[in-house]
Gaussian input, Z-matrix of N, CA and C with variables (Angstrom, degrees):
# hf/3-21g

backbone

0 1
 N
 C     1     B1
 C     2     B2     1     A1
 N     3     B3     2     A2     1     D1
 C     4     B4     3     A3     2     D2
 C     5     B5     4     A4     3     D3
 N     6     B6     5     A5     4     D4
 C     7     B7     6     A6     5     D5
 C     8     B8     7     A7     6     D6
 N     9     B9     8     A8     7     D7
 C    10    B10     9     A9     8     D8
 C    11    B11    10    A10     9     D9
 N    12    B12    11    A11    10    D10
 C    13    B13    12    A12    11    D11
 C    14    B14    13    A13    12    D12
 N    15    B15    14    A14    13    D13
 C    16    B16    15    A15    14    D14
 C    17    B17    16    A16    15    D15
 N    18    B18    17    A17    16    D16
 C    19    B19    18    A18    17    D17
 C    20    B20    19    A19    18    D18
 N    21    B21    20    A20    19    D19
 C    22    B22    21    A21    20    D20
 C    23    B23    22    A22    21    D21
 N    24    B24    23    A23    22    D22
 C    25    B25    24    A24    23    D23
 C    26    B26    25    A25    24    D24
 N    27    B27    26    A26    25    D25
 C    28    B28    27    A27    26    D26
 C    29    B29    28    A28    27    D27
 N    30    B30    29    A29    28    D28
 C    31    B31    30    A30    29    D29
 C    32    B32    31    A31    30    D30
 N    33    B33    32    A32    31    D31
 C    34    B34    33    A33    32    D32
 C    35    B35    34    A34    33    D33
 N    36    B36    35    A35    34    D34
 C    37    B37    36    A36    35    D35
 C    38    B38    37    A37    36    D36
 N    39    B39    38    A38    37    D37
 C    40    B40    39    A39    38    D38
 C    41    B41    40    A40    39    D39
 N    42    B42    41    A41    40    D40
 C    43    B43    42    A42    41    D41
 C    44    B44    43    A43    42    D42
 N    45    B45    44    A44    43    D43
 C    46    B46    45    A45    44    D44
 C    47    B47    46    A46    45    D45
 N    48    B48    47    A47    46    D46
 C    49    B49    48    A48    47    D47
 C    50    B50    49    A49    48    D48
 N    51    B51    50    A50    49    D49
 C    52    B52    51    A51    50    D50
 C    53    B53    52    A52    51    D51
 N    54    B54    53    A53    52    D52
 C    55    B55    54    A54    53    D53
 C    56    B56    55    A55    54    D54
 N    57    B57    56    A56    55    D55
 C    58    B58    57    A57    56    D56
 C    59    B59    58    A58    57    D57
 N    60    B60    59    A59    58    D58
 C    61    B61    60    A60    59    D59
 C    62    B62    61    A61    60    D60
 N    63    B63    62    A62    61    D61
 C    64    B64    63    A63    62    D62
 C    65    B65    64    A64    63    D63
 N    66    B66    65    A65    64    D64
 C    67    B67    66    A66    65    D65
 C    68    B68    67    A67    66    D66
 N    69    B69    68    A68    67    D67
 C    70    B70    69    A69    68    D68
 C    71    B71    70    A70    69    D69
 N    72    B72    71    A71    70    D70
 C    73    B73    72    A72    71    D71
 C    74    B74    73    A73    72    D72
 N    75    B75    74    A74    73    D73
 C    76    B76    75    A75    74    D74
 C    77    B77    76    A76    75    D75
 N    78    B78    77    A77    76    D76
 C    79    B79    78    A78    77    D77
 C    80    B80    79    A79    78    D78
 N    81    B81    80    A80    79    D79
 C    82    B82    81    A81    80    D80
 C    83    B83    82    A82    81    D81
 N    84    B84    83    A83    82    D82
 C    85    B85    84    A84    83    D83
 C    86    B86    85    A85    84    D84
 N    87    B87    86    A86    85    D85
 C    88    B88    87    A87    86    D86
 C    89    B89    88    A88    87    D87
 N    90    B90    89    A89    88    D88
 C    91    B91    90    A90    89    D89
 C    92    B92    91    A91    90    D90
 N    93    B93    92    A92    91    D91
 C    94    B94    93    A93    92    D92
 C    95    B95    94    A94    93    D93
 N    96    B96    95    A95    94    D94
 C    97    B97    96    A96    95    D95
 C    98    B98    97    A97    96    D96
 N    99    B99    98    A98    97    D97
 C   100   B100    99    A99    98    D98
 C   101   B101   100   A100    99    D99
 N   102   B102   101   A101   100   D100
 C   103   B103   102   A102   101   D101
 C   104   B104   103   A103   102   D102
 N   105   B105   104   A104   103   D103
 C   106   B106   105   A105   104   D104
 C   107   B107   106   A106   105   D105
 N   108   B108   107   A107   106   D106
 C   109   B109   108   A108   107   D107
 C   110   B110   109   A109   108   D108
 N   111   B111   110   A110   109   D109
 C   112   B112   111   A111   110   D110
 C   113   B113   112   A112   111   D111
 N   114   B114   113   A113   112   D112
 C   115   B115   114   A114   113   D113
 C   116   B116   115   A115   114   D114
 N   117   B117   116   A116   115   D115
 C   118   B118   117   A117   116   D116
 C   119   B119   118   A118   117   D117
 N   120   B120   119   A119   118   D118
 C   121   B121   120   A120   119   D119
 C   122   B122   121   A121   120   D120
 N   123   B123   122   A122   121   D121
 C   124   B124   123   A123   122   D122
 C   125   B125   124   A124   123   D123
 N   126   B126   125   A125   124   D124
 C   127   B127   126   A126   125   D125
 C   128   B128   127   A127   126   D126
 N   129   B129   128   A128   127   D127
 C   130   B130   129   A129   128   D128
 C   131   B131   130   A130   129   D129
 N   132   B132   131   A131   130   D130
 C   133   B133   132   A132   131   D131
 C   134   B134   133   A133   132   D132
 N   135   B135   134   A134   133   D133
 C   136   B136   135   A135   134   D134
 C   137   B137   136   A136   135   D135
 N   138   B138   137   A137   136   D136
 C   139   B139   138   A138   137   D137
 C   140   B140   139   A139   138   D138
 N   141   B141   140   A140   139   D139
 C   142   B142   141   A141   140   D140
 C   143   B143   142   A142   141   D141
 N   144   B144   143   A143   142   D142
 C   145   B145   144   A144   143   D143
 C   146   B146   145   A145   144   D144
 N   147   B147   146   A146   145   D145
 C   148   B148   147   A147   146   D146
 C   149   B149   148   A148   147   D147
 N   150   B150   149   A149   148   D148
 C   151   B151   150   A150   149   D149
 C   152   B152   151   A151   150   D150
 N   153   B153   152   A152   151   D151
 C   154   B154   153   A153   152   D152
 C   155   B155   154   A154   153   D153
 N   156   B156   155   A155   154   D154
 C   157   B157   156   A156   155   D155
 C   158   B158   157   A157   156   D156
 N   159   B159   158   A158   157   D157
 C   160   B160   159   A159   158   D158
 C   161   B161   160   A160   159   D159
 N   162   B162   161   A161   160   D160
 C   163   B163   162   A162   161   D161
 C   164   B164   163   A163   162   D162
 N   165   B165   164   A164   163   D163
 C   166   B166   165   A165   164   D164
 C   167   B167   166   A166   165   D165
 N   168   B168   167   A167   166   D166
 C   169   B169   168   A168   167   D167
 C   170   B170   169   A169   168   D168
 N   171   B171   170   A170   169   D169
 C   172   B172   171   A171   170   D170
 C   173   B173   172   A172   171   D171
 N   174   B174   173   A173   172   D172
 C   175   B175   174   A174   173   D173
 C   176   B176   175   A175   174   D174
 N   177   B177   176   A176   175   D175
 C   178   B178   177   A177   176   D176
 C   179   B179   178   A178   177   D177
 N   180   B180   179   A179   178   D178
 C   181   B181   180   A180   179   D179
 C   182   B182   181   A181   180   D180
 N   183   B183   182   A182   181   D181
 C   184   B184   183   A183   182   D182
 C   185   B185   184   A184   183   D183
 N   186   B186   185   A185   184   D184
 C   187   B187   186   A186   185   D185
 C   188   B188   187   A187   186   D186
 N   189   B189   188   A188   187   D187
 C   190   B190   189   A189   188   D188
 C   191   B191   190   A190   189   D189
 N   192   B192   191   A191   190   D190
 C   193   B193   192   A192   191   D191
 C   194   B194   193   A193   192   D192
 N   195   B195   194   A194   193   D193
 C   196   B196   195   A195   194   D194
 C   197   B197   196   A196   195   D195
 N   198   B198   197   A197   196   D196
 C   199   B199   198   A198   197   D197
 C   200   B200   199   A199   198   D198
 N   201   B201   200   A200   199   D199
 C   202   B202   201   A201   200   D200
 C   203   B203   202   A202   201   D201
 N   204   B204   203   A203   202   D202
 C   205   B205   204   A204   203   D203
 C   206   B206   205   A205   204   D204
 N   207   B207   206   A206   205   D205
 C   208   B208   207   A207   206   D206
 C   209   B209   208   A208   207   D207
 N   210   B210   209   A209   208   D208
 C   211   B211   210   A210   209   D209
 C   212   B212   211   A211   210   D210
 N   213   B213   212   A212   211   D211
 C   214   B214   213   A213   212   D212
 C   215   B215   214   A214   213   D213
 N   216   B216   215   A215   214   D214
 C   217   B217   216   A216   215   D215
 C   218   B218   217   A217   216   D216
 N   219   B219   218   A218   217   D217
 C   220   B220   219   A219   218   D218
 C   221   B221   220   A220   219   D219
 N   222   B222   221   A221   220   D220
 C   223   B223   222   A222   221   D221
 C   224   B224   223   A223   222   D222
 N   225   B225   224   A224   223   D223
 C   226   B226   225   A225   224   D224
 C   227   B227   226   A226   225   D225
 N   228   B228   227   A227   226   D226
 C   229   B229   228   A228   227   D227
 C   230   B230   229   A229   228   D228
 N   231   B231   230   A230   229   D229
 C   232   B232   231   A231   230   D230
 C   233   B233   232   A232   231   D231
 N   234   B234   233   A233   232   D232
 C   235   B235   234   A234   233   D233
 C   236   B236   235   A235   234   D234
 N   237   B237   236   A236   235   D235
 C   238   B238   237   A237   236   D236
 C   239   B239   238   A238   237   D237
 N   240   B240   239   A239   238   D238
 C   241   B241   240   A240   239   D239
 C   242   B242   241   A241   240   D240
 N   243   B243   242   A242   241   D241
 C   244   B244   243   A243   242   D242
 C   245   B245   244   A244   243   D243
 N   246   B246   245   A245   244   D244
 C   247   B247   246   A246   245   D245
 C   248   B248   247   A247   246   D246
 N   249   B249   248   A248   247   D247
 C   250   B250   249   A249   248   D248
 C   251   B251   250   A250   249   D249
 N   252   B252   251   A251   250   D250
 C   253   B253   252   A252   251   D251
 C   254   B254   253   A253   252   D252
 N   255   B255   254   A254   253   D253
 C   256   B256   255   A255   254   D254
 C   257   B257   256   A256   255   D255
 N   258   B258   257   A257   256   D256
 C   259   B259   258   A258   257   D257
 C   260   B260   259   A259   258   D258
 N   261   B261   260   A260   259   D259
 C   262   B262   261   A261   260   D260
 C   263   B263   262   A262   261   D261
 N   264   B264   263   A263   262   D262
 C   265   B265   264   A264   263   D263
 C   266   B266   265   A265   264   D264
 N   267   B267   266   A266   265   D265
 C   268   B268   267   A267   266   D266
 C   269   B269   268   A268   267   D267
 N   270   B270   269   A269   268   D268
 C   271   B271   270   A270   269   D269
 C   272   B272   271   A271   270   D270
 N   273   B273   272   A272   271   D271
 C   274   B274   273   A273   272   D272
 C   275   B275   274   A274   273   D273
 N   276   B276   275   A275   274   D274
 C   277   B277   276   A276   275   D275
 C   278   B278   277   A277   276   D276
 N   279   B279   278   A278   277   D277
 C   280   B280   279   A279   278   D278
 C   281   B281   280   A280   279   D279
 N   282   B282   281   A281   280   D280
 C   283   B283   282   A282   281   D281
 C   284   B284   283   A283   282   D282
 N   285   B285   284   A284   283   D283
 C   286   B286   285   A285   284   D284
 C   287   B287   286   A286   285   D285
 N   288   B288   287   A287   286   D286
 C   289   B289   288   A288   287   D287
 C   290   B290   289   A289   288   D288

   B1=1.4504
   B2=1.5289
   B3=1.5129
   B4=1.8849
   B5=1.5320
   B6=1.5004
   B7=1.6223
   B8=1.3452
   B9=1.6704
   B10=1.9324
   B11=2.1499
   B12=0.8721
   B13=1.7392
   B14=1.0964
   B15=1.0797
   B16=1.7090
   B17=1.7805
   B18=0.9156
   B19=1.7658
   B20=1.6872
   B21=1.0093
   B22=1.5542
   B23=1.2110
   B24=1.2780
   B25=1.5404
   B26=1.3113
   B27=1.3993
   B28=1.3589
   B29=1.7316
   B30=1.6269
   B31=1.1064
   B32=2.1133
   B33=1.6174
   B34=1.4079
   B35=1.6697
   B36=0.7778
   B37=2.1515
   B38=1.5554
   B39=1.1904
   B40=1.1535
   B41=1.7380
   B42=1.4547
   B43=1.3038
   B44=1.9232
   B45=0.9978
   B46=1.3785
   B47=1.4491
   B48=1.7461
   B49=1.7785
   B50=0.9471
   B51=1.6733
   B52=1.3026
   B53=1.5986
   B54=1.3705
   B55=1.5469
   B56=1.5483
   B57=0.6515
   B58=2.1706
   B59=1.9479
   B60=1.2160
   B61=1.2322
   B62=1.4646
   B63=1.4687
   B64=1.2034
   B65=1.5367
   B66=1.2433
   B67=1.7315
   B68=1.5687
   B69=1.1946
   B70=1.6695
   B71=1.2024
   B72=1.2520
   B73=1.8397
   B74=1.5646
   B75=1.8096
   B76=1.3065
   B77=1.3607
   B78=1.4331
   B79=1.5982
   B80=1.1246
   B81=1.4146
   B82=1.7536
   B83=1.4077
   B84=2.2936
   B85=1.3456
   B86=1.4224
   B87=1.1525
   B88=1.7568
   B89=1.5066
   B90=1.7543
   B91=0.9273
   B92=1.4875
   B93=1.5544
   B94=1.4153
   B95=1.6768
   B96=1.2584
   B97=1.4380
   B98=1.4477
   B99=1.4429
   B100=1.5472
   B101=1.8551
   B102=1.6503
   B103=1.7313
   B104=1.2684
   B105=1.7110
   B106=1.5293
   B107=1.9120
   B108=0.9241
   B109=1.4557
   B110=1.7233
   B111=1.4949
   B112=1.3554
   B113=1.4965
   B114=1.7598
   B115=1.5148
   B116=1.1259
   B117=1.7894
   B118=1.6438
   B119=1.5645
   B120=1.1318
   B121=1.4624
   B122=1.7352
   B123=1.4161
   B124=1.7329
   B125=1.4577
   B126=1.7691
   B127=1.2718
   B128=1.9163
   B129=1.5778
   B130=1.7228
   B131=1.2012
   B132=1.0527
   B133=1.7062
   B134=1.2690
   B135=1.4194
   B136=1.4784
   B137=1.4732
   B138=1.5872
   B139=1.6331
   B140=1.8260
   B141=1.0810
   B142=1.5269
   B143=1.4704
   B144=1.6175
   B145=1.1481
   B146=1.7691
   B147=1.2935
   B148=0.8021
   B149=1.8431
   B150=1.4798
   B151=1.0587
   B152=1.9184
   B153=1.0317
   B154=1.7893
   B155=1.2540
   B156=1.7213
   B157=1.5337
   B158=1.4359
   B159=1.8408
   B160=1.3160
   B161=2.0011
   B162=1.1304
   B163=1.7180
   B164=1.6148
   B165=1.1030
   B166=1.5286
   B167=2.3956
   B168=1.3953
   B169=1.7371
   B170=1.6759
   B171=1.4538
   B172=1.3231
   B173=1.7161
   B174=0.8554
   B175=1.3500
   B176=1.6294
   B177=1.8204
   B178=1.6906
   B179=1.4983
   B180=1.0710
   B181=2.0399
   B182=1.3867
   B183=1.9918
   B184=1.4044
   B185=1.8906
   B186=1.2342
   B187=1.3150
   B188=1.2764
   B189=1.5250
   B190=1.1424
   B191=1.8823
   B192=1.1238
   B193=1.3858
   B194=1.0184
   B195=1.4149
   B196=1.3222
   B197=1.7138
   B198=1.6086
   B199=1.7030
   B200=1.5364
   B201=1.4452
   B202=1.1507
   B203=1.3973
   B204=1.4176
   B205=1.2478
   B206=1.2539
   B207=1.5266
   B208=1.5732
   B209=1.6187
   B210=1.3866
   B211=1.8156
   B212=1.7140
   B213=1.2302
   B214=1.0394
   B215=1.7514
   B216=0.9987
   B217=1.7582
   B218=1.5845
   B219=1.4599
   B220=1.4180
   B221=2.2568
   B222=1.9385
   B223=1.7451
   B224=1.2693
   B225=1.2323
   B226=1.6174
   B227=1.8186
   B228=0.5525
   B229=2.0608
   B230=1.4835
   B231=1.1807
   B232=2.0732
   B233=1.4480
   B234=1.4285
   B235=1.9897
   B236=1.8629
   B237=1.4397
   B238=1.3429
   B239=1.7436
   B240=1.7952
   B241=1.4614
   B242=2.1845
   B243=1.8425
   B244=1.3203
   B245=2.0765
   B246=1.5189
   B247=1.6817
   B248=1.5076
   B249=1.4393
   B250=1.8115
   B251=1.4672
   B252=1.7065
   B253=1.6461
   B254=1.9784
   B255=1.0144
   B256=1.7073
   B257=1.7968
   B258=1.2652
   B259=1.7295
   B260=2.0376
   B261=1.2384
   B262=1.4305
   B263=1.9883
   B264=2.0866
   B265=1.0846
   B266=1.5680
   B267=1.2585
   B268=1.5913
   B269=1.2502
   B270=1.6395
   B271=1.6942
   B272=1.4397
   B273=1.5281
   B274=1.6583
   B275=1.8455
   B276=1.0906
   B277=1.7868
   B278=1.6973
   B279=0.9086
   B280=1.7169
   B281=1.4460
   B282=1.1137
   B283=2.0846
   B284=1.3774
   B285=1.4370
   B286=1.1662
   B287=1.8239
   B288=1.5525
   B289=1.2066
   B290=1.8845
   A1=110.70
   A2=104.69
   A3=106.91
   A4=102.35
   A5=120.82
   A6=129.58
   A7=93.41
   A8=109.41
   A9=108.79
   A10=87.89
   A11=113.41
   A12=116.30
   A13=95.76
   A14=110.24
   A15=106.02
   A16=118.43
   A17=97.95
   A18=95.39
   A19=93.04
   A20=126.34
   A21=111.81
   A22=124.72
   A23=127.57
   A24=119.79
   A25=108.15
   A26=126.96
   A27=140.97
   A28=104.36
   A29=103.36
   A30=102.45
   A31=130.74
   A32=94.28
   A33=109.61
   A34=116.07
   A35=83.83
   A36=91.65
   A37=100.47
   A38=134.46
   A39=134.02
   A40=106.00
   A41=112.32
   A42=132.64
   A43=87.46
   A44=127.20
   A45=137.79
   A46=125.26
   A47=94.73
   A48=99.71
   A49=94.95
   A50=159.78
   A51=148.26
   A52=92.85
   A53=122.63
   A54=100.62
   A55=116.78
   A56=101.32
   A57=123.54
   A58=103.72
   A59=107.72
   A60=114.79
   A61=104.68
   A62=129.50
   A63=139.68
   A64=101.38
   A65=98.50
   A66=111.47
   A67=111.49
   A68=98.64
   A69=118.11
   A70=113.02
   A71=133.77
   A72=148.96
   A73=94.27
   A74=120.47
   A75=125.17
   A76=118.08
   A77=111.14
   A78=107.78
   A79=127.59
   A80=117.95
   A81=118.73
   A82=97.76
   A83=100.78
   A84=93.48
   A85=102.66
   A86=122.28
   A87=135.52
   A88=91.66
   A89=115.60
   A90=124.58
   A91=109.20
   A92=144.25
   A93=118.63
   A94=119.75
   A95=112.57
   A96=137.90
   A97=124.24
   A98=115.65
   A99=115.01
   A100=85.56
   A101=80.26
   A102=114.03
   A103=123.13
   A104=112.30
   A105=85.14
   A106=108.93
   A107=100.01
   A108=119.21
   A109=113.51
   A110=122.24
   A111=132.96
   A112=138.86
   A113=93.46
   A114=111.36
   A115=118.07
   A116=112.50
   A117=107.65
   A118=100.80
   A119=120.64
   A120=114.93
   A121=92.12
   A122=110.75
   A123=121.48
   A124=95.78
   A125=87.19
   A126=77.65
   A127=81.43
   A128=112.23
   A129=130.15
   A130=107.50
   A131=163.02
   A132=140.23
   A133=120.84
   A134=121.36
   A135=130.82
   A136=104.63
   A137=106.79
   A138=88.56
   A139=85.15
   A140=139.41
   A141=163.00
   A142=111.41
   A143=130.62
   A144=115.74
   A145=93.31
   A146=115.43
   A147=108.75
   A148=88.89
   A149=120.22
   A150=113.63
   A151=106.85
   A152=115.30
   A153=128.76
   A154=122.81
   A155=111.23
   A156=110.41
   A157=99.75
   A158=127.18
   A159=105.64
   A160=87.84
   A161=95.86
   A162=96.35
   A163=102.57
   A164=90.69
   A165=103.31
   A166=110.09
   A167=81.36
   A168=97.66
   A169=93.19
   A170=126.57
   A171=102.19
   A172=131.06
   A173=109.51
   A174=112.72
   A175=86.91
   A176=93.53
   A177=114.45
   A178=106.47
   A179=133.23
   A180=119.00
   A181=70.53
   A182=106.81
   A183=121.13
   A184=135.97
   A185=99.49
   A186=102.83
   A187=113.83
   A188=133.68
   A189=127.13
   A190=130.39
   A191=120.93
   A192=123.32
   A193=131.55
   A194=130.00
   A195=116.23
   A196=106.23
   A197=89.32
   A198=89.93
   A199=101.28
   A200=130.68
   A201=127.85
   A202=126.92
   A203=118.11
   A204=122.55
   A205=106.40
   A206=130.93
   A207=129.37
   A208=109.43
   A209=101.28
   A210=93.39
   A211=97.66
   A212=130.90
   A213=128.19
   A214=110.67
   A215=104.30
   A216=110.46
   A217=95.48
   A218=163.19
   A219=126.94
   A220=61.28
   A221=76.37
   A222=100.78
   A223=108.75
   A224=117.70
   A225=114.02
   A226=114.52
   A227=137.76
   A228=144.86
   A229=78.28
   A230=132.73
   A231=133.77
   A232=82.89
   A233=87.52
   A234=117.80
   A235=68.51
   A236=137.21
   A237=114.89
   A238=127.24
   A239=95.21
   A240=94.03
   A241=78.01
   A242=95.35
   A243=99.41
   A244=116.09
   A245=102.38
   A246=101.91
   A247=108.18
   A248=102.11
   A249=115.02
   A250=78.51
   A251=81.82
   A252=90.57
   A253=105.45
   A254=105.04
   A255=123.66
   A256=100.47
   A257=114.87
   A258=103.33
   A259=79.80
   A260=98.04
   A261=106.19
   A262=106.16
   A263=98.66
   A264=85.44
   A265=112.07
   A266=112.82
   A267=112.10
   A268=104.48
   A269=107.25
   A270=106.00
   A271=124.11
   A272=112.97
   A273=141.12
   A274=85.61
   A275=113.08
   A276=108.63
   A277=66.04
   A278=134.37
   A279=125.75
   A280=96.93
   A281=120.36
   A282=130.36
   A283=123.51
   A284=120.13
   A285=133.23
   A286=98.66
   A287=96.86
   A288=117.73
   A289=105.29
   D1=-49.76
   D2=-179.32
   D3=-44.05
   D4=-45.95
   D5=-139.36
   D6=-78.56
   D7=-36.33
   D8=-156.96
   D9=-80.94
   D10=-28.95
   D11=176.87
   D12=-61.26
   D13=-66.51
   D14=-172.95
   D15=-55.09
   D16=-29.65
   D17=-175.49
   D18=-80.47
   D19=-53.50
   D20=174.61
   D21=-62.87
   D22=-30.66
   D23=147.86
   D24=-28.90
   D25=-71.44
   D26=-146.90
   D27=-70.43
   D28=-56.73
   D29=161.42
   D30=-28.82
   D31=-64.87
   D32=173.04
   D33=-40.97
   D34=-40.57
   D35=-167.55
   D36=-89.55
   D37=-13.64
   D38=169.36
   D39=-80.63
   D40=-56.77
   D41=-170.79
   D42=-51.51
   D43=-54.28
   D44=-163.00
   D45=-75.66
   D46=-20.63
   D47=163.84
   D48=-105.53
   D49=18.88
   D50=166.21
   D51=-99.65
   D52=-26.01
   D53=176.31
   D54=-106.74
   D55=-8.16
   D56=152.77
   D57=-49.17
   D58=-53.91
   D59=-157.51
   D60=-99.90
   D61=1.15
   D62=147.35
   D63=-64.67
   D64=-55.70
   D65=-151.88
   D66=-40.61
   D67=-55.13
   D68=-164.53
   D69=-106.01
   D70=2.21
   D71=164.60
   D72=-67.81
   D73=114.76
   D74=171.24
   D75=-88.85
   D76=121.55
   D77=-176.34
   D78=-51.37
   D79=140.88
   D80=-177.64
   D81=-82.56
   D82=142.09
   D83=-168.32
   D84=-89.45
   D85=175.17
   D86=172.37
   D87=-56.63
   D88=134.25
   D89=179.68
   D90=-83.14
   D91=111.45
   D92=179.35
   D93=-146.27
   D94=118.13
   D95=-175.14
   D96=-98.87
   D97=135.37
   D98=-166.93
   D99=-141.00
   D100=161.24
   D101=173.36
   D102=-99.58
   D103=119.03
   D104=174.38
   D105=-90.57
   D106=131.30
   D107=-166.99
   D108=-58.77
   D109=-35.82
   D110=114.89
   D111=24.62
   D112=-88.16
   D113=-179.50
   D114=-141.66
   D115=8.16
   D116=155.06
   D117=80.31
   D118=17.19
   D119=-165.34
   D120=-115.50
   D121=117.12
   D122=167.17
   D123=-70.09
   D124=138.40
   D125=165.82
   D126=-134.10
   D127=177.89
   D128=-175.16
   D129=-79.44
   D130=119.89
   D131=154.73
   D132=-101.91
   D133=10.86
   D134=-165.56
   D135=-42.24
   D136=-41.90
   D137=-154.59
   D138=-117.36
   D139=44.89
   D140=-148.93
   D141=-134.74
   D142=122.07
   D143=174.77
   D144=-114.01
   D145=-179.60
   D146=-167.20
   D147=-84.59
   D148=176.97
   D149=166.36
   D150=-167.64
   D151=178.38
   D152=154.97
   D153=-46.64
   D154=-37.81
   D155=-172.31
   D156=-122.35
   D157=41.27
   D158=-167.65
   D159=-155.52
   D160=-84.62
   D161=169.75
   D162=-161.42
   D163=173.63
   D164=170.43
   D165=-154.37
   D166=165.33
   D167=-164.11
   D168=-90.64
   D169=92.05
   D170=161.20
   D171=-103.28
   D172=-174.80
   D173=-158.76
   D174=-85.89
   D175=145.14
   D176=-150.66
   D177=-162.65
   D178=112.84
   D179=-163.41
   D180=-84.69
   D181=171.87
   D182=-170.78
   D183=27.59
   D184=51.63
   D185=-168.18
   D186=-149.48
   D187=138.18
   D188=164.40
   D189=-118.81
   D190=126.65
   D191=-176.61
   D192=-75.12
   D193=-48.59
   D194=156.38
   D195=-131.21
   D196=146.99
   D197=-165.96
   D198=-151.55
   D199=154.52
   D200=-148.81
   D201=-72.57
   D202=-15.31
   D203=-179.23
   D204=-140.89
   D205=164.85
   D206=-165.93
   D207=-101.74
   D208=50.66
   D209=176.51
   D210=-152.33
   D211=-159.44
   D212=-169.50
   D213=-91.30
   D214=-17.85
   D215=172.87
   D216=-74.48
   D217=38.84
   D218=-151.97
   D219=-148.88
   D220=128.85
   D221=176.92
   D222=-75.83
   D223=165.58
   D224=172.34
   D225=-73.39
   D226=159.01
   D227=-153.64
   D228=-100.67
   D229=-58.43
   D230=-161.81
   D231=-116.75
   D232=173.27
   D233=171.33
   D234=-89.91
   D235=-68.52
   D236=-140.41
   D237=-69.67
   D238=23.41
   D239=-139.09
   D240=-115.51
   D241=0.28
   D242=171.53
   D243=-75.22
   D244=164.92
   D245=-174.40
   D246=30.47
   D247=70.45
   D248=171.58
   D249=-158.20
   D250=165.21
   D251=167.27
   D252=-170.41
   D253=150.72
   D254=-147.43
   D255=-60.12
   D256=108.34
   D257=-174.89
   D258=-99.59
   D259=139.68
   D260=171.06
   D261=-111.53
   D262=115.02
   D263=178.15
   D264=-104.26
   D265=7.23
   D266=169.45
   D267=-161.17
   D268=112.05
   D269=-174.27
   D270=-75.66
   D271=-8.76
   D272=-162.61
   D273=-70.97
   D274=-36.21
   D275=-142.55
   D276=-110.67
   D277=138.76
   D278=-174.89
   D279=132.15
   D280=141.07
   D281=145.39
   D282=-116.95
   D283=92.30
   D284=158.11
   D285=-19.81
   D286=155.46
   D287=178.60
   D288=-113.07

């Protein structure tokens, strides 16, 4: 009887730092990079929304805006992020790749 208490003790405090260590672990964001079509210059946007003073995805047949990696293998981040393509309205606020 002591031993089976004891293993659920043990159990418990294990169970309780495995959900501790969910708890407070910050999600990694989606990595996502676009071209300006322009000047060929990648730039990062991971932590980038689109905006008025920064860029935006417009609509573009055969083209993709932001996509997961900075070379020609890199998927689109959305289905909506397909036939768009990266208008850069201020490259200053931006990080080249």
């Amino acid at each position: 009887m002591k031993l089976s208490v004891l293993n659920l003790l043990r159990g418990g405090v294990f169970s309780l730092a495995v959900v501790a260590a969910f708890a407070f672990t910050q999600p990694t964001p989606v990595v996502q990079y676009a071209q300006d079509p322009d000047t060929g210059i990648w730039y990062d946007l991971t932590d980038q929304n689109p905006a008025p003073d920064t860029y935006s995805c417009d609509p573009e047949d055969d083209s993709n805006c932001r996509v997961s990696s900075p070379d020609e293998f890199g998927m689109p981040i959305n289905s909506s992020d397909s036939d768009r393509e990266l208008n850069v309205i201020d490259a200053s606020k931006l990080t080249e790749v």
